[in-house]
DRENPA-603400 format. One line per 5 residues: number of its first residue (from 0); their letters; for each residue x, y, z of N, C-alpha, C. Coordinates in Angstrom, 2 decimals, m for minus. Example, Ala and Ser with C-alpha at 12.3 -4.5 7.8 and 13.67 -1.06 7.14 Angstrom:
0	AS	13.19 m5.69 7.80 12.30 m4.50 7.80 13.20 m3.30 7.80 | 12.85 m2.25 7.08 13.67 m1.06 7.14 12.90 0.03 7.87
//
This chain:
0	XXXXX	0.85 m1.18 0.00 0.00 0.00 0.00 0.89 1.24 0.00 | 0.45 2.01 m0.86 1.54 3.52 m0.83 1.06 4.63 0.12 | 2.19 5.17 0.64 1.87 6.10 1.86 1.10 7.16 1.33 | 0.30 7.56 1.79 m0.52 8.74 1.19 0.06 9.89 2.16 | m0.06 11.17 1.61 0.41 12.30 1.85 m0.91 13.18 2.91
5	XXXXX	m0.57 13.69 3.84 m1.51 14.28 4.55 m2.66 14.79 3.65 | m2.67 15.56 2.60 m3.67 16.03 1.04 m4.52 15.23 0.82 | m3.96 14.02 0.48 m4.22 12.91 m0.40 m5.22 12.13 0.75 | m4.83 11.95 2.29 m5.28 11.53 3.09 m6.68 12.62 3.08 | m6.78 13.87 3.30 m7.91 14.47 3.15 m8.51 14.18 2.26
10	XXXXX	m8.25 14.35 1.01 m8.84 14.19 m0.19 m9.64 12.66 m0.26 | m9.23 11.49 0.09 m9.76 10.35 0.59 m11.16 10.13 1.37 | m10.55 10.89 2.45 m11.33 11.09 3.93 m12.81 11.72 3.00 | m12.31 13.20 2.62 m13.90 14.10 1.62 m14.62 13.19 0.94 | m13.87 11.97 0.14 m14.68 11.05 m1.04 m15.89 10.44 0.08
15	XXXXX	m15.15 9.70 1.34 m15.97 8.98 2.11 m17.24 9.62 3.02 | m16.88 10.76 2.80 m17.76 11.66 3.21 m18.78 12.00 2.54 | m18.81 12.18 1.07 m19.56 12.27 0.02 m20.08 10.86 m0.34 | m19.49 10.10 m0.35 m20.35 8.73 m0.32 m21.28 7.95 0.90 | m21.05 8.86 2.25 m22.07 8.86 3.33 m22.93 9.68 3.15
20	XXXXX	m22.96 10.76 2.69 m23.98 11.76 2.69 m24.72 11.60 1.41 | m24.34 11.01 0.29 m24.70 10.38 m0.80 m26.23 9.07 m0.20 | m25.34 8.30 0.97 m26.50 7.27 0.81 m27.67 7.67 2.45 | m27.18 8.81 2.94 m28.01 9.54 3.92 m29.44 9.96 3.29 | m29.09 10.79 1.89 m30.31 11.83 0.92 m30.45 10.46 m0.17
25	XXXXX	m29.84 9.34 m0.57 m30.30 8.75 m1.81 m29.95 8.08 m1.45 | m30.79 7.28 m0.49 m29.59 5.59 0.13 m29.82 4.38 m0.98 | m30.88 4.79 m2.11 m30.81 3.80 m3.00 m29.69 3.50 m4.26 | m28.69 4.89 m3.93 m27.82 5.22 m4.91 m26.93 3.73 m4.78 | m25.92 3.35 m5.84 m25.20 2.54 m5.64 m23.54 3.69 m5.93
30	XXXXX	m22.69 2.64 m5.19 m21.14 3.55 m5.06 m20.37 2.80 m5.98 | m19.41 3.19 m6.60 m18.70 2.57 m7.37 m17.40 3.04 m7.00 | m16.44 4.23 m7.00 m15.29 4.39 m6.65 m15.35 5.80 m6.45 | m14.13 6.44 m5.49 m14.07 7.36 m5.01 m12.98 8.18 m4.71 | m11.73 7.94 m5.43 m10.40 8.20 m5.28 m10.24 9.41 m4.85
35	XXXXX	m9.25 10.00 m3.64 m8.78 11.29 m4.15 m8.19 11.92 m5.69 | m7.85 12.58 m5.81 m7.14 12.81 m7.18 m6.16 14.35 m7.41 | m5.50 14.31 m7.83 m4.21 15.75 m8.18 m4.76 16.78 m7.34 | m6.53 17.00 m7.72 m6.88 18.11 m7.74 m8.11 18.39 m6.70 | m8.51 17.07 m6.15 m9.43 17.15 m5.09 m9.35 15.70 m4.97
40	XXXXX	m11.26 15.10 m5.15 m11.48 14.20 m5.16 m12.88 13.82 m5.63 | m13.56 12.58 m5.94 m15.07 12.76 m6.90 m15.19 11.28 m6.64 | m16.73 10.66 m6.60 m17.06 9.91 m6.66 m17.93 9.46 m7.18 | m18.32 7.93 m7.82 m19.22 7.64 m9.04 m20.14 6.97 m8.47 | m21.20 7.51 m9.08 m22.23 7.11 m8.22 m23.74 6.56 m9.10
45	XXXXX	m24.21 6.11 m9.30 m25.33 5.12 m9.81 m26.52 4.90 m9.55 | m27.71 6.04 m10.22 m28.50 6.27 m9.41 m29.71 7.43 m10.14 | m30.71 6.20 m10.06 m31.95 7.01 m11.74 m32.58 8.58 m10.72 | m31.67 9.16 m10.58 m32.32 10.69 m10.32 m31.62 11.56 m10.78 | m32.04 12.80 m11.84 m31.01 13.86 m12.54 m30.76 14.87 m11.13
50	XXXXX	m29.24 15.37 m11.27 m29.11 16.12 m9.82 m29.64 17.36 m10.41 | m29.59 17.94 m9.21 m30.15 19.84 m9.53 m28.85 20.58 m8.48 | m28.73 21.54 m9.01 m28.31 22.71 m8.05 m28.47 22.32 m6.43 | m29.82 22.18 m6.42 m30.32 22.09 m5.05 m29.60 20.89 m4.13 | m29.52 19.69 m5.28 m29.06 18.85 m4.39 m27.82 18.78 m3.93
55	XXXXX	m26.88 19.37 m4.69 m25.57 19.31 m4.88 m25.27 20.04 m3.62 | m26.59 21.18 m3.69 m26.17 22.07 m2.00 m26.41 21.20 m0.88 | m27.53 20.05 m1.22 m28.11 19.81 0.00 m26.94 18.55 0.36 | m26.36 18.10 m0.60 m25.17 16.74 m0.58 m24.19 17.69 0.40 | m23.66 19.11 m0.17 m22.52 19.50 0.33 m22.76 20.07 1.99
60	XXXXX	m24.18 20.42 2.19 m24.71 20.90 3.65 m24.36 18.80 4.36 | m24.87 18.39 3.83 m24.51 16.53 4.48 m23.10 16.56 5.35 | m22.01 16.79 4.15 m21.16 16.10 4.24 m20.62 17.48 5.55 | m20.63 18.43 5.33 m20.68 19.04 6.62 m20.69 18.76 7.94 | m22.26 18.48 7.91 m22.95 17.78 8.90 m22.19 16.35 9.42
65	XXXXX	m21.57 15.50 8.57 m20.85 14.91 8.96 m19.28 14.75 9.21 | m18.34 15.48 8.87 m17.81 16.54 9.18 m18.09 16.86 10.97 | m18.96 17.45 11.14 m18.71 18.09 12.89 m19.21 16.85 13.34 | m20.11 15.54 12.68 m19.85 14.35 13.32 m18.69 13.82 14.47 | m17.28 14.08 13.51 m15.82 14.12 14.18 m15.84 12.43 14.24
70	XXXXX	m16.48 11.90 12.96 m16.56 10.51 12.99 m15.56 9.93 13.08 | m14.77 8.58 13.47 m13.72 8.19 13.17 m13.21 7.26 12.50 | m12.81 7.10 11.38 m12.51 5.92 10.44 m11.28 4.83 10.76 | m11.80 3.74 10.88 m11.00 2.93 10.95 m10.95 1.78 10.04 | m9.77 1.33 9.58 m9.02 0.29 8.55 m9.07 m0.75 9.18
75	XXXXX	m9.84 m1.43 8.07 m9.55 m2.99 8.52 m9.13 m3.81 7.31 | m8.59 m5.20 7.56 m7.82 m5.61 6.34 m8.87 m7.41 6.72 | m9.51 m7.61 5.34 m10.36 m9.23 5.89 m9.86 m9.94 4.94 | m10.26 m11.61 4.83 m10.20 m12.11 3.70 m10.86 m11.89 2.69 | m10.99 m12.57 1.52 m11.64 m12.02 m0.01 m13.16 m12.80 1.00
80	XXXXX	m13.27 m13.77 1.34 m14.68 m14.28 1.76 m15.58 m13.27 2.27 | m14.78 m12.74 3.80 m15.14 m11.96 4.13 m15.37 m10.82 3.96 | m14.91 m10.12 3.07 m14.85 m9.28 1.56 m16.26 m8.97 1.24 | m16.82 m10.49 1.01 m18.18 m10.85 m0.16 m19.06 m10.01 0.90 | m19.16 m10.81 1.89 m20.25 m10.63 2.89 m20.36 m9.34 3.31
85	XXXXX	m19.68 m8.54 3.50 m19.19 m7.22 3.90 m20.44 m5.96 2.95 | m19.57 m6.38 1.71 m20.01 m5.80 0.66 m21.84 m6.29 0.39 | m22.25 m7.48 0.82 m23.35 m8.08 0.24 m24.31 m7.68 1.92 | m23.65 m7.59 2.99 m24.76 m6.81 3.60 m25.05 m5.33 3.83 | m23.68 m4.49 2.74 m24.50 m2.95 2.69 m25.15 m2.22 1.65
90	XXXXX	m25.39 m4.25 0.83 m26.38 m3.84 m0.42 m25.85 m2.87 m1.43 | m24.24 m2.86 m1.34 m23.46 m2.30 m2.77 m23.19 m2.88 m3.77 | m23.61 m4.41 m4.15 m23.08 m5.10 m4.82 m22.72 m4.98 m6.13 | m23.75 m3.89 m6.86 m23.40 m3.59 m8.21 m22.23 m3.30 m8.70 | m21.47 m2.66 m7.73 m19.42 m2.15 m8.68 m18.82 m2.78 m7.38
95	XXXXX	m19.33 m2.99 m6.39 m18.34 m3.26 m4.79 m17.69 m4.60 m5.72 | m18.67 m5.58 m5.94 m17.72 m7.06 m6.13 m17.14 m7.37 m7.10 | m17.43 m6.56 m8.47 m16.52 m6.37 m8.90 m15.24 m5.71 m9.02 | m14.40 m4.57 m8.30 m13.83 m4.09 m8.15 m13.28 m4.93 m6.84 | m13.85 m5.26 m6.32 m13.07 m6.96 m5.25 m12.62 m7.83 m6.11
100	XXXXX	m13.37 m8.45 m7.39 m12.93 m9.18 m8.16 m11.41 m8.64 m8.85 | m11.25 m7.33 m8.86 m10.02 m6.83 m9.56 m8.84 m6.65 m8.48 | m8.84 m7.07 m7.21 m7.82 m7.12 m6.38 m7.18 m8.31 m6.75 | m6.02 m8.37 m6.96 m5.01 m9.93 m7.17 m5.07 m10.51 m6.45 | m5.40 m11.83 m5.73 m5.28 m12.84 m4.98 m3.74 m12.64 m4.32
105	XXXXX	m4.25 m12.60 m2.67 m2.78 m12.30 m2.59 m2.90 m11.07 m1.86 | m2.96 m10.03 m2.48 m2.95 m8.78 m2.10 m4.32 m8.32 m1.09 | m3.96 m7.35 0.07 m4.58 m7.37 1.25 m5.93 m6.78 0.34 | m6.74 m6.89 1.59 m8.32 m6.25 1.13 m8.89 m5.72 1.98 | m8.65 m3.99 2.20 m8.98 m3.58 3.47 m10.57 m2.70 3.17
110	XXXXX	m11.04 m2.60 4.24 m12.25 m1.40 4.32 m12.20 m0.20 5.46 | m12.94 1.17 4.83 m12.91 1.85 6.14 m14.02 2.21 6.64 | m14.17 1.94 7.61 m15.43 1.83 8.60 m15.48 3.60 9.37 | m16.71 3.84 9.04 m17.45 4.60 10.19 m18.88 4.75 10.60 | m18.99 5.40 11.09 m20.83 4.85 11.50 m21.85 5.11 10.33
115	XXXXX	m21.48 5.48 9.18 m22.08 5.51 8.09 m21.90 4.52 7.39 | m20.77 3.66 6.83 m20.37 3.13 5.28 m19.41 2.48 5.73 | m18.91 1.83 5.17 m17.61 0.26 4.69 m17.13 0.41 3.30 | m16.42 0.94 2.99 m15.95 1.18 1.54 m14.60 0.31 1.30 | m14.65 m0.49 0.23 m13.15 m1.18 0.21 m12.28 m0.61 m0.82
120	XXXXX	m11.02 m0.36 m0.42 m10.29 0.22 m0.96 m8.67 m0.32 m0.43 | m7.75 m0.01 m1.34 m6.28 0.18 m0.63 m5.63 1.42 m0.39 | m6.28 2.28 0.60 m5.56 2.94 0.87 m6.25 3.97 1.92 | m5.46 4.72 2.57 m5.99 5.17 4.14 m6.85 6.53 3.75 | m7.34 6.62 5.15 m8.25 7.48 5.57 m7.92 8.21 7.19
125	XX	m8.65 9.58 6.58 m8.20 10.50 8.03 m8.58 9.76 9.02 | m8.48 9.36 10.03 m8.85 8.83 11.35 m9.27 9.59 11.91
//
């Protein structure tokens, strides 16, 4: 796993934030990936409603809100089994198992937990 840079660690932390407050206002949305990136960070998301202005405010008032939460994320590393189940009881299954399917056998398989979401990924989050 590559060390992420304090930025990069924010930039992470914001995705998971936007993908909690994502399934807070549209919990029927499905998540697909969420990387930081150069220039912030963005996440893809899957989900028969056109956004408006409005929502985009009401997503960014969320993630706020969770935000002074002062939630705390913690890493965990399971097997691919435990992987399945993970993913198959927070009803993400549409991109979660496949993008599990694209981890190499072998290579760890962690998630980060907070009182919102379980997102699997390789790589950290603000604590």
């Amino acid at each position: 796993m590559k060390k992420m840079t304090p930025l990069e660690e924010l930039r992470h932390s914001s995705a998971h934030m936007l993908g909690a407050a994502m399934l807070r206002l549209f919990p029927q949305a499905q998540l697909d990936i969420g990387p930081p990136t150069d220039t912030g960070f963005y996440y893809d998301f899957d989900l028969d409603h056109k956004f408006t202005p409005e929502d985009l405010e009401k997503l960014e008032k969320e993630m706020r809100r969770i935000a002074g939460e002062n939630q705390k994320f913690e890493r965990i590393e399971v097997p691919r089994d435990e992987a399945v189940k993970i993913i198959q009881g927070t009803g993400q299954t549409k991109y979660k198992l496949g993008r599990l399917a694209d981890i190499p056998e072998g290579e760890a398989i962690s998630f980060y937990k907070n009182r919102v979401s379980a997102g699997a990924g390789h790589s950290g989050a603000i604590p």
